[in-house]
DRENKOL-36590 format. One record per residue (C-alpha): residue in one letter; x, y, z. Coordinates in pm, 1 decimal. Layout:
<pts>
+----+----------+----------+----------+
! aa !     east !    north !       up !
+----+----------+----------+----------+
!  A !        X !        Y !        Z !
...
+----+----------+----------+----------+
</pts>
This chain:
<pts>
+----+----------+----------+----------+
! aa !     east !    north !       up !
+----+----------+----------+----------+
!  X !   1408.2 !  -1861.9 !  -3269.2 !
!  X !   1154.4 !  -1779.8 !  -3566.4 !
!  X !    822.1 !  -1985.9 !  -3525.8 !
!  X !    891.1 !  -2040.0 !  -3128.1 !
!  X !    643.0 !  -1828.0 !  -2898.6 !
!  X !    764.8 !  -1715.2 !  -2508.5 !
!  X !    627.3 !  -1905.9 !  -2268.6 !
!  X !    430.1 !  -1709.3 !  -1982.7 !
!  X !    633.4 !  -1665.2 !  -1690.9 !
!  X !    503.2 !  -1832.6 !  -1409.1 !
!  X !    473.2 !  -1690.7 !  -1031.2 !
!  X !    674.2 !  -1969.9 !   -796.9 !
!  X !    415.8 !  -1870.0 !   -518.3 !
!  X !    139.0 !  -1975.0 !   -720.5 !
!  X !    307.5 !  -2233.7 !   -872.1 !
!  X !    385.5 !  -2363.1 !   -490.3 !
!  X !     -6.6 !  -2335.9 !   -401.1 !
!  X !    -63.0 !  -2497.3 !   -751.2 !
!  X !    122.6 !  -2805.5 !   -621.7 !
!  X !    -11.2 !  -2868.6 !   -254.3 !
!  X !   -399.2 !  -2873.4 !   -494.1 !
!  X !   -238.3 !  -3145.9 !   -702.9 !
!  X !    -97.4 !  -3306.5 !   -391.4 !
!  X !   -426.8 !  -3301.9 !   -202.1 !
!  X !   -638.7 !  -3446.1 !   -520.4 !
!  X !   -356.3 !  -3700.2 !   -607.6 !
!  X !   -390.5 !  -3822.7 !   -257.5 !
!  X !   -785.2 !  -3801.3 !   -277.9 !
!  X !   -752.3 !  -4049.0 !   -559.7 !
!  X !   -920.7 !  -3791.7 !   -822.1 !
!  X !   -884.7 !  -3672.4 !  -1140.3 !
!  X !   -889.2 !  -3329.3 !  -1276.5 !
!  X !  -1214.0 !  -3361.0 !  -1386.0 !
!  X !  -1365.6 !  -3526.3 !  -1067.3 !
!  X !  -1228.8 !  -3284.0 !   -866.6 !
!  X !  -1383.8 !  -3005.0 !  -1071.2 !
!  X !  -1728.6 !  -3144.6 !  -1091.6 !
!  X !  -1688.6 !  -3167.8 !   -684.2 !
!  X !  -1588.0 !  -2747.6 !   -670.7 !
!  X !  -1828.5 !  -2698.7 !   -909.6 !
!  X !  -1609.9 !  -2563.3 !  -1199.8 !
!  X !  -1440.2 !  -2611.1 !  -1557.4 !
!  X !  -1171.4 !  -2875.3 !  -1548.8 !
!  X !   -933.3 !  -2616.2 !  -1689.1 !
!  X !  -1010.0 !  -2386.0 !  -1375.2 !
!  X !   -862.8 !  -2700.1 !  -1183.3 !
!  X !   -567.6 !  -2707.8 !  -1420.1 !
!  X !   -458.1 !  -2327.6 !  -1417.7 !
!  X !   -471.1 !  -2348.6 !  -1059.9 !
!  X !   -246.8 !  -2634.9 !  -1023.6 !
!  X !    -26.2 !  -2553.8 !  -1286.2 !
!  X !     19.8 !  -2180.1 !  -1104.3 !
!  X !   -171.1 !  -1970.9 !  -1414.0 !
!  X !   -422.7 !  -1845.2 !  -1169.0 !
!  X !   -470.0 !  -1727.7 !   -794.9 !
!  X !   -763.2 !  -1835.8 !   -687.9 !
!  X !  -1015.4 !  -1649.4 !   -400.6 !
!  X !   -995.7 !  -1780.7 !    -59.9 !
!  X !  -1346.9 !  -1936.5 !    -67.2 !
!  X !  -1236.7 !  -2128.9 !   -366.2 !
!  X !   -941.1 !  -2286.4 !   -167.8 !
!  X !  -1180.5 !  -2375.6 !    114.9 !
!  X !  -1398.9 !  -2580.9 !    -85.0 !
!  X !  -1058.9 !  -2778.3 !   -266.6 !
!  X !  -1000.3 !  -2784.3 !    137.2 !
!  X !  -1363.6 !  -2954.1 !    222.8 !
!  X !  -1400.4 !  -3175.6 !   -174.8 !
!  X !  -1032.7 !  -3322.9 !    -73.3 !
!  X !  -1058.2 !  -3356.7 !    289.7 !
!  X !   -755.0 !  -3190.3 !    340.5 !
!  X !   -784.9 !  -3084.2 !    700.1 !
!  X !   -730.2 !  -2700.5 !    668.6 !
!  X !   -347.2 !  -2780.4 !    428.8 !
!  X !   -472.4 !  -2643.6 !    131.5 !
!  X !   -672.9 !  -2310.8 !    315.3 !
!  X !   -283.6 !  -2295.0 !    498.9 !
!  X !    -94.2 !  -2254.3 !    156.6 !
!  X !   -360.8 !  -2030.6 !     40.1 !
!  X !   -276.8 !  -1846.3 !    276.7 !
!  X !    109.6 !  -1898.2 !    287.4 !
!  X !     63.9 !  -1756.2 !   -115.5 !
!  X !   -140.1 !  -1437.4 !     36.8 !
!  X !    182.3 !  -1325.0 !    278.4 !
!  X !    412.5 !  -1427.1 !    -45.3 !
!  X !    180.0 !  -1142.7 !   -207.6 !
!  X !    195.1 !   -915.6 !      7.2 !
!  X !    573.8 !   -881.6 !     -2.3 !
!  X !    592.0 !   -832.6 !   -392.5 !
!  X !    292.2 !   -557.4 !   -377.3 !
!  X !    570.9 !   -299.5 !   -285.5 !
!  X !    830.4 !   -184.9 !   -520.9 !
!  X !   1154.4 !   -351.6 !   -439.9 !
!  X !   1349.5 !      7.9 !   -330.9 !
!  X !   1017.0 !     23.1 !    -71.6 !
!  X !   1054.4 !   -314.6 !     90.6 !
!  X !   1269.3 !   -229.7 !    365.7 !
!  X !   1069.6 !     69.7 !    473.7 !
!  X !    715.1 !    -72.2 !    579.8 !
!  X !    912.1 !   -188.7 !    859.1 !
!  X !   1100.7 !    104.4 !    946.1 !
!  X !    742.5 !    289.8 !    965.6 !
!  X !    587.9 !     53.5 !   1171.9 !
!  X !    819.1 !     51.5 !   1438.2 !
!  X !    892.2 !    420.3 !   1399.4 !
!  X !    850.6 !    662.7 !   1705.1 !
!  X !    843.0 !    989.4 !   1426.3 !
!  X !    724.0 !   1013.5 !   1098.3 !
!  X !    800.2 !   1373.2 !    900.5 !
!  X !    665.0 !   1369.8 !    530.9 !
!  X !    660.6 !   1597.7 !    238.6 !
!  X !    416.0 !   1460.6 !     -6.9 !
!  X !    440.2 !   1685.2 !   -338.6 !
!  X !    180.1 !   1530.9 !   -517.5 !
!  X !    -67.3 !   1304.1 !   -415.5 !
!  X !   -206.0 !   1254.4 !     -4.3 !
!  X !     43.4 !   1065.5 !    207.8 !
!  X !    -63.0 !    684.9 !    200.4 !
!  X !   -118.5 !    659.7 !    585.7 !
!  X !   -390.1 !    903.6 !    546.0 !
!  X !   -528.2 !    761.3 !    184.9 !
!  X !   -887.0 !    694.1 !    222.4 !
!  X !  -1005.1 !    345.9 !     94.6 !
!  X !  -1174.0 !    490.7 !   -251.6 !
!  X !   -896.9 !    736.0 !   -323.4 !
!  X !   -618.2 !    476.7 !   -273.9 !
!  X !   -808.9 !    271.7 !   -525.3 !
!  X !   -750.4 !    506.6 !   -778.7 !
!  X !   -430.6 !    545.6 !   -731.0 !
!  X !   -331.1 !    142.7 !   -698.2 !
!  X !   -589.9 !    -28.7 !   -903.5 !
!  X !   -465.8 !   -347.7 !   -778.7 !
!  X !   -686.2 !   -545.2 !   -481.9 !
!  X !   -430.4 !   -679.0 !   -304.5 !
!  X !   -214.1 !   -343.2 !   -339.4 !
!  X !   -518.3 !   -139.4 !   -175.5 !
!  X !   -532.9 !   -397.0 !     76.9 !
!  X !   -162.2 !   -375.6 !    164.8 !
!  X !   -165.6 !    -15.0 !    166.1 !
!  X !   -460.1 !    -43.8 !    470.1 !
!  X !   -276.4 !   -255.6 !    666.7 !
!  X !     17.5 !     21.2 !    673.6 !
!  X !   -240.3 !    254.1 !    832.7 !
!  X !   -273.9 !    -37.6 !   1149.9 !
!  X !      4.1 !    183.0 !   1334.7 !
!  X !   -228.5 !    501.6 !   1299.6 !
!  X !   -430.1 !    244.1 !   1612.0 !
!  X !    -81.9 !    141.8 !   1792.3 !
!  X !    -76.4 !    257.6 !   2143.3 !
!  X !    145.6 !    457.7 !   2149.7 !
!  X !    122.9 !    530.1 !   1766.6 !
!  X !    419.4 !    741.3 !   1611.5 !
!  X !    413.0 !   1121.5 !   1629.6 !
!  X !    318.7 !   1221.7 !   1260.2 !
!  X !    454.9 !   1555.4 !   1065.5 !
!  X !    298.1 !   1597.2 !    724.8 !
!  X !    320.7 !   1892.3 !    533.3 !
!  X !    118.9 !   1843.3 !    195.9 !
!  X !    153.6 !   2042.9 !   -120.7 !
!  X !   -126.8 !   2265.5 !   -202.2 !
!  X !   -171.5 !   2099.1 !   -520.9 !
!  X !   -277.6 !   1791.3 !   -351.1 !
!  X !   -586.3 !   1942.4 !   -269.0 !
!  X !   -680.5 !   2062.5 !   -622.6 !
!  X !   -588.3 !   1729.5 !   -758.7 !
!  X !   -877.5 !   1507.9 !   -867.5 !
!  X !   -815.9 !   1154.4 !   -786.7 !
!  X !  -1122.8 !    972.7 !   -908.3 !
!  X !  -1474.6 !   1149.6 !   -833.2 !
!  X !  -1588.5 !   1466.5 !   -651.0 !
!  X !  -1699.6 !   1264.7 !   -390.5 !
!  X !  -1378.7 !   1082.2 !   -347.0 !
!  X !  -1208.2 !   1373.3 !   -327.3 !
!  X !  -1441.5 !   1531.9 !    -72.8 !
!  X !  -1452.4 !   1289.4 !    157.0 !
!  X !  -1060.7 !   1218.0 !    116.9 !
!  X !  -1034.4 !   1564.6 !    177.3 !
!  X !  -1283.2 !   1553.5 !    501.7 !
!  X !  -1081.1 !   1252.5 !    675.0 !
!  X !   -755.0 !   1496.0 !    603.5 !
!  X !   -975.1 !   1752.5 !    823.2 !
!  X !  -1024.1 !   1444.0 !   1135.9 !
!  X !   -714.4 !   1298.2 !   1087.2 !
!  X !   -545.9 !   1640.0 !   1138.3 !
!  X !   -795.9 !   1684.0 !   1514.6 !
!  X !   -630.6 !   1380.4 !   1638.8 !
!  X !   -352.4 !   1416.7 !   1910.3 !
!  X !     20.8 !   1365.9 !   1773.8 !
!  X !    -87.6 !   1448.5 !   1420.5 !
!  X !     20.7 !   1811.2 !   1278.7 !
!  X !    -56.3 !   1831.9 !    908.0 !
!  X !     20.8 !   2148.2 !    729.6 !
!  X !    -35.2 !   2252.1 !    371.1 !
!  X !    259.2 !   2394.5 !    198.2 !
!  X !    197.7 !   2696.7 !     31.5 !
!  X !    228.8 !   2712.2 !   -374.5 !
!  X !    550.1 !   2895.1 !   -382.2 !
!  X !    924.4 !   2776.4 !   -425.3 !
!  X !   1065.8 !   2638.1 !   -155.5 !
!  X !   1487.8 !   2633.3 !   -189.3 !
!  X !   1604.2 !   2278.7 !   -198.3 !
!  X !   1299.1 !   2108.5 !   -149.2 !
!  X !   1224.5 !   1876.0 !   -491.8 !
!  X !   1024.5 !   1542.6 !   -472.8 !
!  X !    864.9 !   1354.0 !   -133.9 !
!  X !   1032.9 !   1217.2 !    100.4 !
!  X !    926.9 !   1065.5 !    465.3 !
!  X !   1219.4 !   1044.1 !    747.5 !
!  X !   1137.7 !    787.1 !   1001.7 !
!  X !   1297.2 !    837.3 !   1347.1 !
!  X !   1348.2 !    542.0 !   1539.2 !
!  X !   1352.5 !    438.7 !   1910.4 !
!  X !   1701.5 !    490.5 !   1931.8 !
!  X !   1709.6 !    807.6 !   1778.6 !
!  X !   1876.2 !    667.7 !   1445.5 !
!  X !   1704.8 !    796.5 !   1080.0 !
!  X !   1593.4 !    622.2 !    820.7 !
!  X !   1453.8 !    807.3 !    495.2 !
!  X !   1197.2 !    672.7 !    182.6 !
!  X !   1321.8 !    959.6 !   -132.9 !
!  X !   1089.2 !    952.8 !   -376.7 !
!  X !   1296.5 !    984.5 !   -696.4 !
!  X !   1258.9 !    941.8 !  -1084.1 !
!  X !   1305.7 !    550.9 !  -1071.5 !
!  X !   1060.5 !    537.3 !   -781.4 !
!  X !   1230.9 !    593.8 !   -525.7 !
!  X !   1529.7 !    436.4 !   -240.9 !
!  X !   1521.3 !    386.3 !     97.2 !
!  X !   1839.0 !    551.7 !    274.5 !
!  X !   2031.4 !    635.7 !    568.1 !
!  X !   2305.8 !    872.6 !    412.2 !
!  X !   2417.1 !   1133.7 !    654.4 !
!  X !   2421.2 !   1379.6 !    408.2 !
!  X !   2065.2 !   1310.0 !    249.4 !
!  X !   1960.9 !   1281.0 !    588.9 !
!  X !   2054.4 !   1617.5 !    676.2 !
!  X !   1942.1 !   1772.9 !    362.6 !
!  X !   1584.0 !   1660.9 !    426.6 !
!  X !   1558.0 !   1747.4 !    767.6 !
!  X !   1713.9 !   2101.9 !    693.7 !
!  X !   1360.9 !   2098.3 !    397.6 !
!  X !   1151.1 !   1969.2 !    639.2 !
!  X !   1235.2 !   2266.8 !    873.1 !
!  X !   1204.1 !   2484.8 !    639.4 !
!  X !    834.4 !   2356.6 !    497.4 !
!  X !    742.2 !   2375.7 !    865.7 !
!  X !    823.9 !   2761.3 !    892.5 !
!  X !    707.1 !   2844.4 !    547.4 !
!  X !    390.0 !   2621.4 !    522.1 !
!  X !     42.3 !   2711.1 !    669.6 !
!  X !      8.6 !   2651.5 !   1039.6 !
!  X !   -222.0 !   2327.8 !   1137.4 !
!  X !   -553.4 !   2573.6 !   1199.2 !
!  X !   -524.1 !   2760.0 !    889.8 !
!  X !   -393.2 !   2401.0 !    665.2 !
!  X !   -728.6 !   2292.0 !    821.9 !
!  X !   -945.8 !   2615.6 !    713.8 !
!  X !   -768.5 !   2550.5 !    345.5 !
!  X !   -862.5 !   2178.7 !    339.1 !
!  X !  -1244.0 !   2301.1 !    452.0 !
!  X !  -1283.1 !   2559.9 !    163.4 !
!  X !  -1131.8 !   2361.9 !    -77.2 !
!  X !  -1355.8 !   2062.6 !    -26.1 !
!  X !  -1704.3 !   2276.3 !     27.9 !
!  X !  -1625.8 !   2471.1 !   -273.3 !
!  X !  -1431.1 !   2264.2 !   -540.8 !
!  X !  -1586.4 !   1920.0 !   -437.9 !
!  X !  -1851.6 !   1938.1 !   -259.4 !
!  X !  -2163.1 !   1762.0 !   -575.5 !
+----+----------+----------+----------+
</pts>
């Protein structure tokens, strides 16, 4: 209608957290304003929060916690609203598949165009997310990379990837120098993929191989990308993976590449 303005859309997980606050300082006998001189902060603050405008840090909801006397409820929903987050930091076609690669015994990937998130260092995963809770999300992932025993990893980057600048020099060289470790350590083989045409082999992909031997496959794809277990695609990859194998730089040589590249093209 002319003259009427949208409404933000509120998040229900903040809006949830928002409502155990009021609950808490309702019980506490407070008002807004009390409760914000108590925190140490703008009445306002005190009504975004409640009214789910604003996610607050997790020292923040301690001290509602301690100023209410809450008894640890209000540091619980905080962090009740932190796992709610984490599910909605992947795209929806990619919330199946965290799973699937954390229980995975094998992990093949064909990255085209950026390094393959398990082996993202912490800067150059920044760059690519800008988003906090994203980075953080994307760290946890790499927990299997400690599991005992941790999956059996195949990666076979494009060249490209090395040549790529993702933020600074010095991001890149020391992304490129954990590539070089990462690839020393047992049940790792990372390969770079020469910069030639390789027949049916178009955007990244990563086939997950369960514990009982079933397949499971992320496709990276113009709308982002699906998570799949179609025969057929199934096959298809494995048949490009096979191929990228043969074709690619073995795992000494990828490793000479990654070396050069980073001591001459990055290195300040």
């Amino acid at each position: 209608m002319p003259g009427s303005s949208a409404r933000p859309k509120i998040d229900p997980a903040l809006l949830d957290f928002g409502t155990e606050v009021k609950r808490g300082r309702e019980a506490a006998g407070l008002r807004q304003g009390e409760l914000a001189q108590l925190v140490n902060v703008a009445r306002s603050y005190i009504s975004h929060v409640e009214c789910g405008r604003t996610k607050c840090r997790r020292d923040f909801a301690v001290r509602l916690d301690q100023a209410l006397k809450a008894g640890g409820a209000i540091v619980a929903a905080w962090e009740g609203l932190l796992e709610k987050t984490k599910l909605i930091r992947y795209p929806r076609h990619f919330l199946a598949f965290p799973k699937v690669e954390a229980t995975a015994d094998q992990l093949r990937v064909y990255e085209s165009h950026f390094v393959y998130g398990l082996f993202q260092t912490e800067a150059y995963a920044h760059v690519l997310l800008d988003d906090e809770d994203a980075v953080s999300a994307r760290m946890r992932r790499q927990e299997i990379l400690s599991r005992n025993p941790r999956p059996m990893i195949s990666v076979v980057l494009e060249e490209s990837v090395l040549y790529r600048q993702v933020g600074s020099a010095e991001v890149m060289y020391d992304q490129l120098k954990s590539l070089i470790e990462m690839s020393l350590q047992e049940g790792v083989f990372l390969q770079v993929a020469k910069n030639v045409y390789y027949r049916g082999v178009r955007g990244s992909f990563t086939i997950a191989t369960l514990a009982d031997r079933s397949e499971i496959a992320y496709i990276v794809k113009a709308n982002g990308g699906e998570t799949s277990r179609d025969p057929s695609e199934l096959a298809n990859m494995s048949q490009s993976m096979q191929l990228l194998n043969a074709k690619s730089h073995n795992t000494e040589d990828s490793r000479s590449l990654i070396r050069r590249v980073m001591n001459e093209r990055w290195r300040s």
